[in-house]
N, CA, C and O atoms as a GROMACS GRO file, in nm:
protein
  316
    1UNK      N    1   7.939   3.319   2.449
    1UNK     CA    2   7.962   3.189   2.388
    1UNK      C    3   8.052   3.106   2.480
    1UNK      O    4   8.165   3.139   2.516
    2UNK      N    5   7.985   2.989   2.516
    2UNK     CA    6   8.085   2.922   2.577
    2UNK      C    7   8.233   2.826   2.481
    2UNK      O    8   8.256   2.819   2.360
    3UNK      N    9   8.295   2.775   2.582
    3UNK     CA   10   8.470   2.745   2.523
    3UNK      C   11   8.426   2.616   2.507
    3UNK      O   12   8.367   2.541   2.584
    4UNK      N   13   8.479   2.599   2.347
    4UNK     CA   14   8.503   2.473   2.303
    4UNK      C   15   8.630   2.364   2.360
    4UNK      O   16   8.737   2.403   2.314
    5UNK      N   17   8.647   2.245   2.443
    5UNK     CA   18   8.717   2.214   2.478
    5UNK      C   19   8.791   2.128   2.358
    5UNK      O   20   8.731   2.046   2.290
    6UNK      N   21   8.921   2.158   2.345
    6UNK     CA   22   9.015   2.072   2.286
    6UNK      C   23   9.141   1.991   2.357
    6UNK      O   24   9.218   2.026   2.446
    7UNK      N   25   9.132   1.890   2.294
    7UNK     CA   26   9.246   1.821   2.370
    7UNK      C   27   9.319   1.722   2.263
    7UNK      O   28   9.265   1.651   2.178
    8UNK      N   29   9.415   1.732   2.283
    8UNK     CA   30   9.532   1.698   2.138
    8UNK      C   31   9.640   1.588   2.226
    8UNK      O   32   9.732   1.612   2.304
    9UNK      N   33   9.574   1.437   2.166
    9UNK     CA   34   9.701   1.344   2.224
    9UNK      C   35   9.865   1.388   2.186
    9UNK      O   36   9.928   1.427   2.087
   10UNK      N   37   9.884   1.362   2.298
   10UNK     CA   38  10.108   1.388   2.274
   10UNK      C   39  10.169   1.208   2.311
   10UNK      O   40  10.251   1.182   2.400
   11UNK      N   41  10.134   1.155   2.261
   11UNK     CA   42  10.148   1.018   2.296
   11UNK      C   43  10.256   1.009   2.157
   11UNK      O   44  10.279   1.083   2.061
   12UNK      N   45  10.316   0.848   2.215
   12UNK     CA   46  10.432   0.859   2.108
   12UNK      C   47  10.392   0.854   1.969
   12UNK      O   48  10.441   0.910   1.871
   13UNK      N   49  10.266   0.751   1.984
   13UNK     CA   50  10.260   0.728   1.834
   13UNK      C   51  10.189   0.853   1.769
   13UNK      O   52  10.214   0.878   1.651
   14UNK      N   53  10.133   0.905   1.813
   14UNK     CA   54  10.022   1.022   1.799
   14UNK      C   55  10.116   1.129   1.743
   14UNK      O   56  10.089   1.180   1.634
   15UNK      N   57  10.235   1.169   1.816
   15UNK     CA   58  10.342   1.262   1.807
   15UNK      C   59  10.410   1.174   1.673
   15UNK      O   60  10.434   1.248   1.578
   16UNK      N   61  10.437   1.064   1.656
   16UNK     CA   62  10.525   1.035   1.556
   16UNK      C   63  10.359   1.082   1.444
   16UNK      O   64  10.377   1.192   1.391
   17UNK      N   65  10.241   1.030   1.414
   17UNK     CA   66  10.190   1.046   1.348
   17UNK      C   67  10.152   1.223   1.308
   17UNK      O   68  10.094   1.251   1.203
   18UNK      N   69  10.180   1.294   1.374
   18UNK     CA   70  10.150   1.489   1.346
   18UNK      C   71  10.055   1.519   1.440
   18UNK      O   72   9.980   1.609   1.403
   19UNK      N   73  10.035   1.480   1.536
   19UNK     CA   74   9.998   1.541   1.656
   19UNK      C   75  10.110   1.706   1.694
   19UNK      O   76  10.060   1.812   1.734
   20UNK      N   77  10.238   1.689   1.671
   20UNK     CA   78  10.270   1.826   1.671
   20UNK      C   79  10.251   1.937   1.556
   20UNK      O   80  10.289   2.052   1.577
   21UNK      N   81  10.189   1.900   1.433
   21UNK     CA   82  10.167   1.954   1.331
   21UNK      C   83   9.976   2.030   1.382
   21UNK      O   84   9.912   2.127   1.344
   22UNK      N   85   9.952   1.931   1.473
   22UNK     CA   86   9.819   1.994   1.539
   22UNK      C   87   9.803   2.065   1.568
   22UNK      O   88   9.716   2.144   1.529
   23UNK      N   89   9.938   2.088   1.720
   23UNK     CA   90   9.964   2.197   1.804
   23UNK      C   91   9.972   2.341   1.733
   23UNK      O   92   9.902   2.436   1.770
   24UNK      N   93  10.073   2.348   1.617
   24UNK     CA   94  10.111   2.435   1.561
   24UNK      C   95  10.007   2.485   1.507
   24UNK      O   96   9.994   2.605   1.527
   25UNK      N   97   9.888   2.408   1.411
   25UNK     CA   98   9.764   2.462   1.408
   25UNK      C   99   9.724   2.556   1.475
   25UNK      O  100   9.681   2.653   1.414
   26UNK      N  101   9.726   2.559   1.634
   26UNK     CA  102   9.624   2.580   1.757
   26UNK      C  103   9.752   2.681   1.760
   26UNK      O  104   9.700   2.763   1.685
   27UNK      N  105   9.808   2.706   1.773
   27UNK     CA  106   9.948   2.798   1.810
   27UNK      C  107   9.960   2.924   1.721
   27UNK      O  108  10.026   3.025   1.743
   28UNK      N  109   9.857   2.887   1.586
   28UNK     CA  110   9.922   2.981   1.481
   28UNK      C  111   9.787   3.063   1.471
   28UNK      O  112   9.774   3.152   1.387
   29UNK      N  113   9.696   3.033   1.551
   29UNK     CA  114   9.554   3.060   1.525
   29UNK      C  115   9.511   3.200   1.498
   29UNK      O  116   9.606   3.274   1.472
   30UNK      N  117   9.412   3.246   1.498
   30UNK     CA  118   9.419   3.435   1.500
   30UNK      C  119   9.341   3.404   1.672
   30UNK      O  120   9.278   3.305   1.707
   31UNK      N  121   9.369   3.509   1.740
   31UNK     CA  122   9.299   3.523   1.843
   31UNK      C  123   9.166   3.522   1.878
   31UNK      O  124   9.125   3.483   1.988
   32UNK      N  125   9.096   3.566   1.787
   32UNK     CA  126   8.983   3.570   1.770
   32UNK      C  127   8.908   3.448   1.754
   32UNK      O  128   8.785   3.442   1.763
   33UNK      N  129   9.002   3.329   1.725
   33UNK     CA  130   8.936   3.175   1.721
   33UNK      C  131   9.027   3.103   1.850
   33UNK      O  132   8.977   2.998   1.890
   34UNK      N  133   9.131   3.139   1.909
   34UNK     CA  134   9.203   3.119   2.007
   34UNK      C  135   9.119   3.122   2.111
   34UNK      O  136   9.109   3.016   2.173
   35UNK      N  137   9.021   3.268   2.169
   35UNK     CA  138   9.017   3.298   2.247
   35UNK      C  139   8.867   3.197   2.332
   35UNK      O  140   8.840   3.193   2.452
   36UNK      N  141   8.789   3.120   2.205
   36UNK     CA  142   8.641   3.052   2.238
   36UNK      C  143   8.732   2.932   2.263
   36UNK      O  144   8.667   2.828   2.274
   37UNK      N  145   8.871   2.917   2.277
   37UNK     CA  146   8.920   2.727   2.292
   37UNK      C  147   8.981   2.690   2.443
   37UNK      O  148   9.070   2.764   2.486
   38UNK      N  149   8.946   2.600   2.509
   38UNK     CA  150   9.000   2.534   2.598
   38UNK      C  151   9.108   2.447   2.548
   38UNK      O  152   9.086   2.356   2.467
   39UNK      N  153   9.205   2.470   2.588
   39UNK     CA  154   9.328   2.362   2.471
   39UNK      C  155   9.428   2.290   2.614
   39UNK      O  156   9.511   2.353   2.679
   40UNK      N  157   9.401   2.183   2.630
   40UNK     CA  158   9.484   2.106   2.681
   40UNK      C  159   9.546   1.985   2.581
   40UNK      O  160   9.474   1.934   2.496
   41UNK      N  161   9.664   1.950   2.596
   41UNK     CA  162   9.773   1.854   2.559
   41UNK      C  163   9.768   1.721   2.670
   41UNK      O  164   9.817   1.741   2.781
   42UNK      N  165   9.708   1.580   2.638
   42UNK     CA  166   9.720   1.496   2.727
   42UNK      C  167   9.774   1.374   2.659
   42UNK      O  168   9.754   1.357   2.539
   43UNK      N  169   9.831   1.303   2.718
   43UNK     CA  170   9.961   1.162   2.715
   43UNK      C  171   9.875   1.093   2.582
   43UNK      O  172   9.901   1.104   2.463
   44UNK      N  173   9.742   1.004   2.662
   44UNK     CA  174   9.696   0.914   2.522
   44UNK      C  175   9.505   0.927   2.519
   44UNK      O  176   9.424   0.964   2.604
   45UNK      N  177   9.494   0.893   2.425
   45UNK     CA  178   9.326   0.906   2.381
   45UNK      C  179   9.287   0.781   2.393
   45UNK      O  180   9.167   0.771   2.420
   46UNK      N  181   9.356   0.664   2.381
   46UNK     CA  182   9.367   0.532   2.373
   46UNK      C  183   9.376   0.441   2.202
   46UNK      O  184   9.365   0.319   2.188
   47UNK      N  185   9.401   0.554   2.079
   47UNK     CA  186   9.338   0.492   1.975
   47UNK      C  187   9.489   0.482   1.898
   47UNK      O  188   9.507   0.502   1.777
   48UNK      N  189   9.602   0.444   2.004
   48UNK     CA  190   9.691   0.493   1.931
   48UNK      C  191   9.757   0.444   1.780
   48UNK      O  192   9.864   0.465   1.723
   49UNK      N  193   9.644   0.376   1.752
   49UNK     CA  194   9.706   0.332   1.584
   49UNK      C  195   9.622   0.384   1.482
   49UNK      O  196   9.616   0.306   1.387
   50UNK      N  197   9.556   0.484   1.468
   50UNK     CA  198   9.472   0.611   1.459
   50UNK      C  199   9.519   0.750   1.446
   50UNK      O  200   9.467   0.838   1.378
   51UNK      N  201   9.611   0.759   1.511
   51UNK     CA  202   9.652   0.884   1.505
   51UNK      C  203   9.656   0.981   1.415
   51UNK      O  204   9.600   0.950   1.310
   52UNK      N  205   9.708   1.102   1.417
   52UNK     CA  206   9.662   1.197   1.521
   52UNK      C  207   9.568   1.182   1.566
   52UNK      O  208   9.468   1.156   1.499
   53UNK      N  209   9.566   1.195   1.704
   53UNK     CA  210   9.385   1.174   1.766
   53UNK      C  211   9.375   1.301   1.833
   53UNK      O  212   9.480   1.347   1.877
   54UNK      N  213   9.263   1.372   1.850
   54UNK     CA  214   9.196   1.504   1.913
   54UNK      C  215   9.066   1.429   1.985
   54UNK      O  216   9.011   1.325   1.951
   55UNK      N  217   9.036   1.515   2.094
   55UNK     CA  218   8.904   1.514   2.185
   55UNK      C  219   8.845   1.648   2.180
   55UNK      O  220   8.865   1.729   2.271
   56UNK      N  221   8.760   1.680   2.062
   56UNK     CA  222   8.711   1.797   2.001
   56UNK      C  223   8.544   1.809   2.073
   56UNK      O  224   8.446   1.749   2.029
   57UNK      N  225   8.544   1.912   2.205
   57UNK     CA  226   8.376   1.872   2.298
   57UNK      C  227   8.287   1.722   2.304
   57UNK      O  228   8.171   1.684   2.288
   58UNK      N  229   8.463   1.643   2.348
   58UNK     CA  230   8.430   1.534   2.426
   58UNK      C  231   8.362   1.429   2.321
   58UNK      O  232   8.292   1.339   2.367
   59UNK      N  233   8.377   1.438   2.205
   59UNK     CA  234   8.385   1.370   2.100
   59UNK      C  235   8.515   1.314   2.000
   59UNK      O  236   8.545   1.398   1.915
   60UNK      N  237   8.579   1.215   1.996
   60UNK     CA  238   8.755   1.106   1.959
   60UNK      C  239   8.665   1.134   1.809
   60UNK      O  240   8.556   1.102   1.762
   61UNK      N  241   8.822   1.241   1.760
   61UNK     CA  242   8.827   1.182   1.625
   61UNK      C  243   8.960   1.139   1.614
   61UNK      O  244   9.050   1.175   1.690
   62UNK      N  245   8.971   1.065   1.524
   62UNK     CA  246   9.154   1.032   1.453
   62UNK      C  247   9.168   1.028   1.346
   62UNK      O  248   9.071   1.009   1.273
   63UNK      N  249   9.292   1.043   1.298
   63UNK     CA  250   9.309   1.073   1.196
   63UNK      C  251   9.315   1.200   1.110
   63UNK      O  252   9.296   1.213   0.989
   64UNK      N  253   9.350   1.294   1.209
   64UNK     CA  254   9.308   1.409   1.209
   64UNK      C  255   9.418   1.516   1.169
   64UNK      O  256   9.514   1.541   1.242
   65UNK      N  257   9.403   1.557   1.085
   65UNK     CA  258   9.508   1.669   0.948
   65UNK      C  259   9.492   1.844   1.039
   65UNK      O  260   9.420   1.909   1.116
   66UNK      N  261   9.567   1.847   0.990
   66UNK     CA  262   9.585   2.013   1.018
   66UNK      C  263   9.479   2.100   0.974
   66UNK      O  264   9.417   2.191   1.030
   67UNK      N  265   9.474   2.042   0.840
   67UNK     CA  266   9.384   2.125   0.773
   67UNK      C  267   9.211   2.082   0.837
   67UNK      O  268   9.126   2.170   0.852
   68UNK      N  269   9.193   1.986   0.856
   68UNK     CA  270   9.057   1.896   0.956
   68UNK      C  271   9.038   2.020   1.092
   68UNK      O  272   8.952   2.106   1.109
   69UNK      N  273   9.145   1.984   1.162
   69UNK     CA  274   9.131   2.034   1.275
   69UNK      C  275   9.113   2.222   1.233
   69UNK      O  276   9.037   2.294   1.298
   70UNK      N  277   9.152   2.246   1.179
   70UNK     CA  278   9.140   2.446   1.164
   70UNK      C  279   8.990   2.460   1.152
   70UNK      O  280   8.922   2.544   1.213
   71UNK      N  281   8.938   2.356   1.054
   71UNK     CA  282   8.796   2.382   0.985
   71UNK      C  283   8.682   2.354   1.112
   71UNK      O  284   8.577   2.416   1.127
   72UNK      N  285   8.734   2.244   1.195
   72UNK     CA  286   8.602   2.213   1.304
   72UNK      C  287   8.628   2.321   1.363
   72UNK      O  288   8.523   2.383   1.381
   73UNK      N  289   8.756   2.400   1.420
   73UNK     CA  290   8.778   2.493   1.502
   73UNK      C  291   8.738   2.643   1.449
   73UNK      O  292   8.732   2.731   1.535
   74UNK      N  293   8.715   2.672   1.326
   74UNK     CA  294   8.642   2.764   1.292
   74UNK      C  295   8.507   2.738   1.255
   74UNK      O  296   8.453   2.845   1.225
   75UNK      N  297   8.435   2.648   1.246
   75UNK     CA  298   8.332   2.628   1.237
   75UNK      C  299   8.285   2.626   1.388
   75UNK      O  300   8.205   2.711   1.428
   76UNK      N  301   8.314   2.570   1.435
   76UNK     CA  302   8.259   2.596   1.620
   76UNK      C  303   8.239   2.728   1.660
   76UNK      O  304   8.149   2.753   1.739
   77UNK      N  305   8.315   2.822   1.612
   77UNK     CA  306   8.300   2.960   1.676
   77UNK      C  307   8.234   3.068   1.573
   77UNK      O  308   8.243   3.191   1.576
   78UNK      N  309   8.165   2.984   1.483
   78UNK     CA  310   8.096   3.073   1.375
   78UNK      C  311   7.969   2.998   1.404
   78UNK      O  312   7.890   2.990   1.310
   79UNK      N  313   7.928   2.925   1.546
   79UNK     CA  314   7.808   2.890   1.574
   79UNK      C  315   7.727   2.991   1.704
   79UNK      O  316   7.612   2.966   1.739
   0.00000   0.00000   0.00000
């Protein structure tokens, strides 16, 4: 199976909006859903009044909850 790329804005507003509540998501993961993810952290997505914003296989979502992000990320690796 190839790696799902993720990428999680750290931009200010993004970070004031739970962009670190993201991370912790991705941080707390079981390994077993850890191990199919490409996870980079980059500055801005450009949507910054949107936030949290993710680049989930090169597809911008925003607005994006903890609980959002776990579900695409286990659903990707149960494909």
């Amino acid at each position: 199976m190839r790696k799902v790329k993720l990428e999680i804005c750290s931009g200010t507003s993004c970070h004031l909006m739970g962009s670190f509540d993201l991370n912790q998501v991705v941080n707390n993961l079981k390994p077993q859903y850890k191990e199919h993810l490409e996870i980079s952290v980059i500055p801005c997505l450009g949507e910054c009044g949107e936030g949290p914003n993710i680049r989930f296989n090169g597809i911008l979502y925003t607005q994006v909850t903890p609980e959002r992000l776990k579900k695409m990320i286990i659903q990707s690796t149960q494909k």
